[in-house]
C-alpha positions in Angstrom: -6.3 -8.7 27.8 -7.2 -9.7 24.1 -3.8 -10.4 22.0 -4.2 -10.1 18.2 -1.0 -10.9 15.8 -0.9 -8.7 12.6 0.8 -10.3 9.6 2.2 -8.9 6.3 5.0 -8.0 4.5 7.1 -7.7 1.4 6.1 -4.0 0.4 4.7 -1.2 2.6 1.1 -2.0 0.7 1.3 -5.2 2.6 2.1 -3.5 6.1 0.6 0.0 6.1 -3.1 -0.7 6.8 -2.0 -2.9 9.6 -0.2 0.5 10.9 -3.4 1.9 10.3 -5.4 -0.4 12.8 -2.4 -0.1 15.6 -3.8 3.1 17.4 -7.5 2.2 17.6 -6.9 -1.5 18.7 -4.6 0.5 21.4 -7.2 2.2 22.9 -9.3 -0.9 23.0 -6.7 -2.8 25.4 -5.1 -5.2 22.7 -1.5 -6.5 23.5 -0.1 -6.3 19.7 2.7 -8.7 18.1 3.7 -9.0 14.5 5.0 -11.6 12.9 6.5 -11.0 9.6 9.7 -11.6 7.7 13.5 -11.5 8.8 14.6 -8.4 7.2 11.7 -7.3 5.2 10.4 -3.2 4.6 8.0 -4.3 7.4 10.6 -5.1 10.2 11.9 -1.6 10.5 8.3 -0.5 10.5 6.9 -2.2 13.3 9.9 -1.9 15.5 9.7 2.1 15.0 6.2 1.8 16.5 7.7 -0.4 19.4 5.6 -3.2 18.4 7.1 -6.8 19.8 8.0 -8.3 16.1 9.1 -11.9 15.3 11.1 -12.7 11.7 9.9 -15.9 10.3 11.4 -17.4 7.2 9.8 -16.2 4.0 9.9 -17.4 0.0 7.7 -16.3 -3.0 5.8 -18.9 -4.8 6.0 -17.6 -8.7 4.4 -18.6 -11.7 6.8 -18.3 -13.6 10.5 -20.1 -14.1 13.6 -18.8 -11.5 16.3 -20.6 -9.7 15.0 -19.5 -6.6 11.9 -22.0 -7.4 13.6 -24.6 -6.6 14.9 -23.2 -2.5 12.2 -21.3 -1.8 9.3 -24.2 -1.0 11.9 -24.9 2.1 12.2 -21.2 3.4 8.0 -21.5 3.2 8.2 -24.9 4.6 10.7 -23.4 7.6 8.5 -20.2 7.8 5.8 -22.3 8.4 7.1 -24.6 11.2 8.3 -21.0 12.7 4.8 -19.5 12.5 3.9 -22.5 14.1 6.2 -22.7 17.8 5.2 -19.0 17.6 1.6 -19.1 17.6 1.7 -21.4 20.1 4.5 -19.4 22.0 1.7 -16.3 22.0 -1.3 -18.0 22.2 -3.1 -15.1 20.3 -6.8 -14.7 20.2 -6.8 -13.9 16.9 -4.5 -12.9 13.5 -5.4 -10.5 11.3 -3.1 -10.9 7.9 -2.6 -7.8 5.2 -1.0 -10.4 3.1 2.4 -10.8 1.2 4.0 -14.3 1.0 5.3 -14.2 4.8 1.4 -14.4 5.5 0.6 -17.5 4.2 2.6 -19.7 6.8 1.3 -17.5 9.7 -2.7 -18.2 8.3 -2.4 -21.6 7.5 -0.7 -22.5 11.0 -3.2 -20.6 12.7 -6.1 -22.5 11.1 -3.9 -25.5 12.2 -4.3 -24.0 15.9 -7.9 -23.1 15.7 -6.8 -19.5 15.6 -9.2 -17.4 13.8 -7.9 -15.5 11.3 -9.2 -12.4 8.9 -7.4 -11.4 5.8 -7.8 -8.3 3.5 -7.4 -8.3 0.1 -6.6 -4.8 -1.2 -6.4 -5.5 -5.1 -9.3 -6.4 -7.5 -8.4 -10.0 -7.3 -7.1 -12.0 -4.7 -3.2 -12.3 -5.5 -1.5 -16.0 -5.1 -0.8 -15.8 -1.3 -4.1 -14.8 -0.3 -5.5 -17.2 -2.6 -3.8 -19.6 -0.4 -5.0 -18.4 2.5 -8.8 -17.9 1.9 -9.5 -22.0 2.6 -7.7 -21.0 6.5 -9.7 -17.6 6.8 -12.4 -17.4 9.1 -13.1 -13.9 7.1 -11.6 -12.1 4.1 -11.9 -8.4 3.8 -12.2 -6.7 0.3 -11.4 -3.5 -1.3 -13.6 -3.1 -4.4 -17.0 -4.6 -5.0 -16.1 -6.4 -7.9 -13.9 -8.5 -5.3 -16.8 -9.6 -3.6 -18.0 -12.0 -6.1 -14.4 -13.6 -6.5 -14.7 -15.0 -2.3 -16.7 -17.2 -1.3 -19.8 -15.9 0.2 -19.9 -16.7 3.3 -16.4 -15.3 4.0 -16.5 -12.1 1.7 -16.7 -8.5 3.5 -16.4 -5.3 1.9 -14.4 -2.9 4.4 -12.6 -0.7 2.1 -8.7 -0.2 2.9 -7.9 1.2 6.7 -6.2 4.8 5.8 -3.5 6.1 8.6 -5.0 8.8 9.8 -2.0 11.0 10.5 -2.4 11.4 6.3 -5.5 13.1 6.7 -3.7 16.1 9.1 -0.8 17.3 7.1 0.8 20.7 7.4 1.0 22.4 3.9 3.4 25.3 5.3 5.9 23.0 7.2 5.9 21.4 3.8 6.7 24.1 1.8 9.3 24.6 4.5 11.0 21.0 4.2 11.0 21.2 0.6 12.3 24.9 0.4 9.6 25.4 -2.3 7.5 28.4 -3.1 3.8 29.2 -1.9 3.2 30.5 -5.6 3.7 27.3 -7.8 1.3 24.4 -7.9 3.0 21.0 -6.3 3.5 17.5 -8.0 3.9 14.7 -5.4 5.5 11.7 -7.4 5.3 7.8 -5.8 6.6 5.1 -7.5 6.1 2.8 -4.8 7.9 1.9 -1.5 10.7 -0.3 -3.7 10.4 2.4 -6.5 9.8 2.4 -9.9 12.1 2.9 -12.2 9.9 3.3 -15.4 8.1 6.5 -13.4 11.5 7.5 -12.1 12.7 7.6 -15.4 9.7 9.3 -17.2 9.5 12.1 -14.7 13.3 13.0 -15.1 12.6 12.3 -18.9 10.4 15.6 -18.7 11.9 17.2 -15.2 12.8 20.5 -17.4 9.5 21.1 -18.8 7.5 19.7 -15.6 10.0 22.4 -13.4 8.4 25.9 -15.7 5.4 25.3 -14.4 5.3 23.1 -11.6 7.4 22.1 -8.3 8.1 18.7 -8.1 8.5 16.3 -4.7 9.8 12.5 -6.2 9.7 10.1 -3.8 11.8 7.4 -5.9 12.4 4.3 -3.9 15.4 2.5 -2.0 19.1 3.3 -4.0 17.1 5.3 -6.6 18.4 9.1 -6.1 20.0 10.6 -8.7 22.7 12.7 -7.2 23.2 14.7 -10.8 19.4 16.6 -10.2 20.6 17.6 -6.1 20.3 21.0 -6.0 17.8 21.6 -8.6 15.0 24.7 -7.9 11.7 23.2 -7.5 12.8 19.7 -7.3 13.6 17.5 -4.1 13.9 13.7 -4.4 14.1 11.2 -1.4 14.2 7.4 -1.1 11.1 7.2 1.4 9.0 10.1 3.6 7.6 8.4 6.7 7.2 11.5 9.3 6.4 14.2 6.5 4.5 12.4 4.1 1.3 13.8 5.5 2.6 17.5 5.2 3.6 16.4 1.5 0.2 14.9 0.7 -1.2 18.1 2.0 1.2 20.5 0.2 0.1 18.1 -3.5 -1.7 20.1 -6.2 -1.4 16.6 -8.3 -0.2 13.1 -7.5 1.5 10.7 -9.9 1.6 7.3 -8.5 1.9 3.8 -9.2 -1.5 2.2 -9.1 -1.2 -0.3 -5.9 -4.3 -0.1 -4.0 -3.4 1.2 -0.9 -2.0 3.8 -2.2 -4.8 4.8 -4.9 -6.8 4.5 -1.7 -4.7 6.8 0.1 -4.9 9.6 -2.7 -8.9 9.1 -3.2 -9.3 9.4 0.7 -7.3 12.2 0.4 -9.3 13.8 -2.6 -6.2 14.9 -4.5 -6.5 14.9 -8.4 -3.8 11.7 -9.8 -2.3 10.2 -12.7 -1.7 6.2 -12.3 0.8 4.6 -14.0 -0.5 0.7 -12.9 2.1 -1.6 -13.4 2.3 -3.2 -16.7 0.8 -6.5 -17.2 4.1 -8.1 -18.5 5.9 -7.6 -14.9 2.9 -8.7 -12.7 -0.5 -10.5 -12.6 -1.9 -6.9 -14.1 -4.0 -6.2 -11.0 -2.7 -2.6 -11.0 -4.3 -2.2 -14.1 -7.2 -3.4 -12.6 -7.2 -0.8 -9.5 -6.5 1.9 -12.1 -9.0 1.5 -14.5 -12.1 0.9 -11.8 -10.8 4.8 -10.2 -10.5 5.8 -14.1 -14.8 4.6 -14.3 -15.6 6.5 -10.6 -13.9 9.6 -12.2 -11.1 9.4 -10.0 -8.0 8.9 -11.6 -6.5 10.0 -15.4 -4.4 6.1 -16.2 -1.5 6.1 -18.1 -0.1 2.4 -18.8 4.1 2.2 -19.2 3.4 1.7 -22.7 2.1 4.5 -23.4 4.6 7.1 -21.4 6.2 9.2 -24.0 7.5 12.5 -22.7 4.8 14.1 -25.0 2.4 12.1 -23.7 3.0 12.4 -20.5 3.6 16.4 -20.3 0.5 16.8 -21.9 -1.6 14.1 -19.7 -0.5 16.3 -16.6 -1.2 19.5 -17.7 -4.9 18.1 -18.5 -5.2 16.6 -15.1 -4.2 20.1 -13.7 -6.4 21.7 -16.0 -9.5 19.7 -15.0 -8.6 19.0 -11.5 -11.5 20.1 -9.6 -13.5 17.3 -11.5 -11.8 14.7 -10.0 -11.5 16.7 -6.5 -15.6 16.8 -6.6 -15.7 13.0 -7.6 -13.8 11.6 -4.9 -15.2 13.8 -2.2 -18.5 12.6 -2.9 -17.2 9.0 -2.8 -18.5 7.2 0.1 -15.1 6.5 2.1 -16.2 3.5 4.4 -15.1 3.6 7.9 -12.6 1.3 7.3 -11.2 1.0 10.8 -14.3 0.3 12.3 -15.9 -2.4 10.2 -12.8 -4.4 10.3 -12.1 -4.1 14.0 -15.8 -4.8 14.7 -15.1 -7.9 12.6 -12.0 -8.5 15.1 -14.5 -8.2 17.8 -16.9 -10.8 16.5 -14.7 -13.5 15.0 -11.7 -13.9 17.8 -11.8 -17.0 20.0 
């Protein structure tokens, strides 16, 4: 029996296409483990899919100055040695790594153990931890084809992002149900990320009164980030995270406001549902959100709002257009060629392990 370890971690971006590949390398016999960090998003994850997971030591490498710069080279430095006795402990035949700074130890030992390794890059531009593990990669899976010509050639692939397909099969009544909402008002399904955002949190309840005359409105706001003073308010439900009914939610959506991470714009486009992104600004990130945002903005996907310019009257009236013109972008992204995303990368599995 082939034995692949999946790696990744720090957001659900970072874990959910591995999820994704889960059921298809099932049916092909794989014995599955994942490595990723002690108590990360990813942990409770994996263990819900009874997947055998191992914690290893994790730190962030930043660019910029905090005290945590100074201990976190020796959690790497201990994650590392712990990717290592575990590698070795499960002798995989390959790793396949969605990135997130808990991946870089578990790449680099693996090159160390001439384990083959893949790794997918979902933004634009290779963020700092997969730019540390391209040199260990045996191949490095892409998202966009502007990526492609940041990789090195002979290790580039574009796959496009594996989508869960459980989204693609959602239940628009049981929505409608769980929500306590009514068939006769259009839906607004708002995601500010699986940590939350608190700039979108805070614009949507900035306009929450006018939004609720003409829309119903499903806020999925992120770990500690309910705001018990809008409970009970017609047309509005909030929760920290949807894992079971996000597919009935995604299926109930008229409009999606989301952050701009790219497995979740990829999730929406697959999806074909009209959105407003609201990337993360540039001043608390490298900007690749902007990035994401603004090559859906050029395929006609996506209307992009950046946090700067979020006014209420700005934003009330950017929804109402995207509502207004939403069949456009529902035509554009159905005629987007959505990759088999599954299938290229687990043919690349296939062809690369040892």
């Amino acid at each position: 029996m082939k034995h692949i370890v999946l790696t990744g971690g720090g957001t659900a971006g970072h874990v959910t296409p591995n999820i994704a590949l889960i059921p298809r390398l099932q049916e092909l016999g794989y014995q599955i483990s994942y490595i990723g960090s002690y108590d990360g998003i990813e942990k409770k994850l994996i263990e819900d899919l009874k997947i055998p997971y191992y914690g290893i030591s994790s730190g962030k490498l930043r660019r910029y100055f905090d005290p945590k710069n100074f201990t976190d080279p020796f959690r790497v430095l201990k994650g590392f040695s712990e990717a290592s006795k575990l590698l070795k402990q499960l002798n995989p035949d390959i790793v396949f790594s969605k990135g997130g700074f808990v991946s870089v130890p578990v790449v680099i030992a693996a090159k160390r153990r001439k384990i083959p390794a893949i790794i997918h890059e979902s933004d634009m531009t290779p963020g700092l931890a997969n730019k540390l593990c391209i040199p260990a990669a045996s191949k490095v899976c892409c998202n966009f084809p502007e990526t492609v010509d940041c990789l090195p050639a002979d290790k580039a692939v574009l796959t496009g992002t594996p989508i869960r397909q459980e989204l693609l099969s959602g239940n628009k009544l049981q929505a409608l149900k769980f929500c306590n909402f009514t068939s006769g008002k259009p839906v607004i399904l708002v995601i500010g990320g699986s940590l939350g955002s608190v700039a979108v949190n805070n614009a949507v309840r900035g306009i929450l009164p006018e939004l609720l005359k003409e829309f119903q409105v499903i806020h999925l706001c992120g770990k500690d980030k309910l705001d018990p003073s809008l409970e009970g308010t017609e047309g509005y439900v909030q929760f920290e995270y949807i894992k079971k009914e996000l597919p009935d939610l995604f299926a109930l959506a008229d409009l999606v406001i989301s952050r701009a991470g790219a497995n979740a714009i990829c999730e929406i486009s697959a999806l074909a549902k009209p959105n407003l992104l609201i990337p993360l600004s540039a001043n608390a990130s490298r900007g690749d959100q902007i990035l994401n945002a603004r090559s859906f903005e050029k395929q006609g996907y996506s209307i992009v709002l950046e946090e700067e310019e979020l006014t209420p009257e700005k934003f009330l009236e950017t929804v109402r257009e995207l509502y207004q013109n939403r069949q456009n972008y529902i035509d554009a992204m159905s005629q987007s060629s959505h990759t088999d995303s599954i299938a290229k990368i687990i043919s690349l599995i296939q062809e690369c392990q040892k």
